[in-house]
N, C-alpha and C positions, 0 to 999 in steps of 0.2 A: 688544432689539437684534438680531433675528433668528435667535438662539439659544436651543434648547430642552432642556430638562434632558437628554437624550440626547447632546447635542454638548457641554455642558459637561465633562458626567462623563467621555468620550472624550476630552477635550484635554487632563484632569489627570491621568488616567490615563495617557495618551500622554508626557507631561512627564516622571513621574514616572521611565516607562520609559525614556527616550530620558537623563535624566538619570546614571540608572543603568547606562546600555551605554556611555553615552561616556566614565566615570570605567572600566568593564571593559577596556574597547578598549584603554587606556593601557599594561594589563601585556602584555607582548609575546606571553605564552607561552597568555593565551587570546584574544588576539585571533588567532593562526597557529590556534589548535584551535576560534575558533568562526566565523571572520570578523566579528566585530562591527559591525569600523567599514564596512565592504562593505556590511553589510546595513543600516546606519544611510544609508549615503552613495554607495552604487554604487561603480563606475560599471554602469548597466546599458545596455542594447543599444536604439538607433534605431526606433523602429516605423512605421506601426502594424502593432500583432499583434494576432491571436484570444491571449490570455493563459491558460493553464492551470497551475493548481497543485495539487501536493497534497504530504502528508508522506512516508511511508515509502517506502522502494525499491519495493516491491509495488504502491503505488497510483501512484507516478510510474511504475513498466513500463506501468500498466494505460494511463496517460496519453499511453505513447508509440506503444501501439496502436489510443489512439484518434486522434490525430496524424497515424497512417497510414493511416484510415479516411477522417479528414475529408481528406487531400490525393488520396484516389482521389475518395469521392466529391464533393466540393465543386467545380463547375467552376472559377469562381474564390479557392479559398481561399486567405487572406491567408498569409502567414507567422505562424508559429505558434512560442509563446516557452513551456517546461514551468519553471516555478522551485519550489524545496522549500527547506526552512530547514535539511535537513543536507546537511554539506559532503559527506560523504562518497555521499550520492544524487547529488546535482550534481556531483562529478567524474565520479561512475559513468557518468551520462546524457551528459553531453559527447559522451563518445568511443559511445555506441550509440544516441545521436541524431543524429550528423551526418548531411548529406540530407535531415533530415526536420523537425525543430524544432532552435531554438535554445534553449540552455538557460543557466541563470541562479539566483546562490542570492537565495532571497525577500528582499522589503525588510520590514525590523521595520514592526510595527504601531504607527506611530507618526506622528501628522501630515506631519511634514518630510518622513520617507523616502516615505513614498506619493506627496507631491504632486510629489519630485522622480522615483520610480521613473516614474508617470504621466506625467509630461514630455516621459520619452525614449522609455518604451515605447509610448506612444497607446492606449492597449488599446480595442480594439475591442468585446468582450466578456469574461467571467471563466466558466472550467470549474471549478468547485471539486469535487475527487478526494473522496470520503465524508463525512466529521465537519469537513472544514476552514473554518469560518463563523467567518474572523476577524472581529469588529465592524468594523476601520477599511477592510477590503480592501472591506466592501459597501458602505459608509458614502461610502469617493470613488466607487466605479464608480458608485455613484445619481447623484453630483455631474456626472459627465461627459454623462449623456444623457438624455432623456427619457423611453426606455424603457427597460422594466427589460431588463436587459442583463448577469446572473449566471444561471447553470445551476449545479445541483447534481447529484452523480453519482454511481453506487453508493452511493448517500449511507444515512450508519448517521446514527442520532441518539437522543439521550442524556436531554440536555438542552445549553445553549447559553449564551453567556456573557450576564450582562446589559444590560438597553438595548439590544438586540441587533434592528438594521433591516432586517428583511425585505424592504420597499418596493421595492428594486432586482431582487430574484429574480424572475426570469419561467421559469422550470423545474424542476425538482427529480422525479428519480428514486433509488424508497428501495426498498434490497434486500430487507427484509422488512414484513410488514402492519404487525409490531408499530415498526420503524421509521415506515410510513409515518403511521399513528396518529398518534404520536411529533410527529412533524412537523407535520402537519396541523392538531394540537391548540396546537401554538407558534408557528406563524404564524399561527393563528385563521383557518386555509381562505385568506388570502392571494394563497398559492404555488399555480400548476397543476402538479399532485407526482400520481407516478403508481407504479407497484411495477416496478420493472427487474430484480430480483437483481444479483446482483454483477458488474461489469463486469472483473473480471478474467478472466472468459471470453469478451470479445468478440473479441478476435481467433481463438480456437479457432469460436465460434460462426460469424464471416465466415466463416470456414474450411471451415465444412461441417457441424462440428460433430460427426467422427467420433471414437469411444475404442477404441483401439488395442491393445491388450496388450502389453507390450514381449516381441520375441521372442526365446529364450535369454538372459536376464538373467544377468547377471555379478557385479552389484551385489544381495547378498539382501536388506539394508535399510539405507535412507538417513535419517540423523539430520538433518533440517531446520531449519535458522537457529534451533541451539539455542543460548540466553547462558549466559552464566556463571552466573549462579542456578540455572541446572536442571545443575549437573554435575555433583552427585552421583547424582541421577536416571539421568543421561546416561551415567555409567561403570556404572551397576549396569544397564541393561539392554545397553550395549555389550558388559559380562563375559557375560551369559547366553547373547547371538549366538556371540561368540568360542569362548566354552566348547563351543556345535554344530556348531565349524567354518565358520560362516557368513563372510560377507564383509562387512563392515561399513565403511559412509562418512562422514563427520557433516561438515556445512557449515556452520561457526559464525555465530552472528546477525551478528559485529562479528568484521574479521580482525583487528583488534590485540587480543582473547581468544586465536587461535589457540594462542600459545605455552604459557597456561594449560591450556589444554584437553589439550593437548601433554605437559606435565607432569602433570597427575593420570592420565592414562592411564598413563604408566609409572609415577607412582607404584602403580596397579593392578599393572602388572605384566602388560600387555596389549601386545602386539605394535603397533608402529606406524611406518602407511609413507604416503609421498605422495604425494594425486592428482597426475598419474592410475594411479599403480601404484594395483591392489585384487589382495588376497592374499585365502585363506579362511583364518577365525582371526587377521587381524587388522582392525587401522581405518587407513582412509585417512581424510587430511585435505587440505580444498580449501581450497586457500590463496587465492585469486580469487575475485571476484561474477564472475555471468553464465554459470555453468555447467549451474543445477539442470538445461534441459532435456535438455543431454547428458546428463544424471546420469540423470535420469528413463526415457531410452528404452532403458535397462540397467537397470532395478532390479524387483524384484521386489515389496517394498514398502517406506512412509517413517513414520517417525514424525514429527512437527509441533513444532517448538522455539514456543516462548512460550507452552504449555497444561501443563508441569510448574512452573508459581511463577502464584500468585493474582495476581501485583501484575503479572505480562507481558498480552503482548496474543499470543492465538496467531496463528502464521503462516500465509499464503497455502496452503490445505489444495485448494483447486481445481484449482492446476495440478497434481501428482501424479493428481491425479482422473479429469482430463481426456485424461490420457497413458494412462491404464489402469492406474495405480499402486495396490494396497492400502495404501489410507493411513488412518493411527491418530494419534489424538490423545490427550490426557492429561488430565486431570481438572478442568482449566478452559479458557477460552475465551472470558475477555475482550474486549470489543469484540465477539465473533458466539457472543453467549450462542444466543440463538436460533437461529440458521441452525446451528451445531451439533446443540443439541437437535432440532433437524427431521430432519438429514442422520443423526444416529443413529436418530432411529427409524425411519429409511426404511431401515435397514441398508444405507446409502449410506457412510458414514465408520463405522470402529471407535471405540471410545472405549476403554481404560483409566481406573482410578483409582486405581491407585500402579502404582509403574518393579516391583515382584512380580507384577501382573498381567502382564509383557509377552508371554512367551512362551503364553500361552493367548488373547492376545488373537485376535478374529475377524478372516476374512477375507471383506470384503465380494463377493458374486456381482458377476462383469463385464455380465451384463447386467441387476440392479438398479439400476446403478450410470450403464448408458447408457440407461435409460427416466427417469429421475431426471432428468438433463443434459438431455436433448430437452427438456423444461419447459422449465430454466435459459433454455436454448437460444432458445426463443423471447421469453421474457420479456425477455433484452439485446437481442437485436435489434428487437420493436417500440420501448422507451424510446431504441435509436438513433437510429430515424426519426424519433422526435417533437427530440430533439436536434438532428438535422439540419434539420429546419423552424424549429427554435429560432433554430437558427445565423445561415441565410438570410433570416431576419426582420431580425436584425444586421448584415448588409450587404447 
């Protein structure tokens, strides 16, 4: 009946799902904490757009410099829609995309909400932000046109879910070889996929692609989008700063942690004041997103939250990089196993492997660090242009 085992398995799957969010939705207090029924049912926004998505605050920032890439250079470029599946990236994006994209939380992968998301938005084409290859999001955009008409971006890749239809991608740039492999070998040559590196340095990269030193630093080291999992890690190397009189900041991954973070710190018995007071011998905390590059053009150096716990994914370790910041990581590095192990042994990034190494850890040379980048540098900007031909093929 014009149904092939790929579309069955996707519409019981999809049932199963959509059965299950709409019996969630019912209890008040997680449909307010996840939007459920939003995401099952809109309302979403008028189109048509260029559609881009991706998950974490890091890859939708990256999405919003690319947003501001394609609206210089695109003569005609459509209006432009970023959606992600957490609430709290999509409230963030609202208020620091206005101007420039409209923003929106993702429709669940499920028949119904795609074909009504699709309706209103028209998507013109799909940017999908690294690893994000939901099965249904490529599965309708095939449906709408004849060409393929998804891009893949910074794209890391793992492995993928199954049934999983390549057919629509007509792009894909993979930040490392062993990504591109990856890929290469799962779409079976497919996809035109090329090596970009990480697009979180594209707007640095438009930029000129200069690394700065920050001058008279204030801030001696900044604790970056560390969870709760790493807090005990996080207070035993916060005491060793304090104890030298240093100035110490730490930007929690999630602000409804803060007040935890808040309290094991004086249960240490550690001084504590906040951004943006910074004292020496104690910790300030950022109560706000949207601050690190403030943070960053005062610091001296950062350490990287999600590389103290096997099961996180470490944080955006580039942008400190890029600002001229020595920045250290911790003993994993989930999601960029690789491009870590590269950037350490280019003594590009530090590494620790326990919160007792920290005060011996290395300080990488500034200008290792900007011959290293110049690469990056060039690698995001050609996979742009091919992006940009991507695009204008699209309209």
């Amino acid at each position: 009946m014009g149904l092939n085992v790929k579309s069955l398995g996707r519409i019981a799957v999809g049932a199963a799902v959509k059965t299950a969010a709409k019996a969630a939705s019912k209890w008040p207090g997680l449909d307010r904490k996840y939007h459920i029924e939003e995401r099952l049912s809109g309302p979403w926004p008028d189109g048509p757009y260029l559609w881009l998505h991706g998950a974490s605050l890091g890859e939708c920032r990256m999405l919003q410099a690319l947003a501001c890439a394609l609206k210089e250079d695109l003569a005609d470029c459509p209006k432009i829609l970023i959606t992600s599946q957490k609430v709290e990236v999509v409230s963030f994006l609202k208020d620091s995309c206005a101007g420039v994209a409209d923003v929106a939380i993702a429709p669940a992968d499920v028949p119904s909400s795609l074909h009504s998301f699709v309706s209103s938005v028209q998507p013109l084409g799909l940017v999908l932000a690294e690893n994000e290859l939901w099965p249904g999001y490529l599965s309708i955009m095939s449906k709408l046109s004849t060409r393929r008409n998804v891009a893949l971006v910074s794209g890391r890749y793992r492995k993928s879910f199954p049934l999983l239809d390549f057919s629509g991608m007509g792009y894909a740039c993979m930040q490392t070889a062993s990504d591109l492999g990856r890929f290469t070998y799962a779409s079976k040559g497919f996809v035109p996929c090329t090596m970009g590196g990480d697009w979180k340095l594209l707007n640095w990269a438009r930029d000129g692609g200069l690394v700065c030193v920050p001058e008279k630093p204030s801030v001696d080291v900044v604790f970056v989008s560390f969870h709760q999992e790493e807090a005990e890690a996080f207070v035993s190397m916060a005491k060793d700063s304090v104890d030298k009189g240093e100035s110490v900041v730490l930007m929690p991954r999630r602000l409804s942690e803060l007040n935890q973070f808040r309290k094991v710190l004086q249960e240490a018995e550690l001084p504590v004041v906040d951004y943006p007071t910074v004292e020496r011998g104690a910790v300030s905390l950022v109560s706000r997103f949207g601050l690190s590059r403030e943070i960053f053009l005062k610091s001296r150096s950062a350490v990287m939250g999600g590389s103290f716990d096997r099961r996180l994914g470490v944080h955006d370790f580039w942008e400190p990089l890029q600002m001229g910041v020595s920045t250290c990581v911790g003993p994993y590095a989930k999601g960029h196993d690789d491009v870590v192990s590269r950037l350490v042994a280019a003594h590009v990034l530090a590494q620790i492997h326990t919160p007792s190494d920290y005060l011996r850890r290395r300080t990488p040379a500034v200008d290792t660090v900007r011959t290293f980048l110049m690469g990056e540098k060039r690698k995001v900007l050609n996979s742009y242009k091919l992006l940009l031909n991507f695009i204008k093929g699209l309209l």
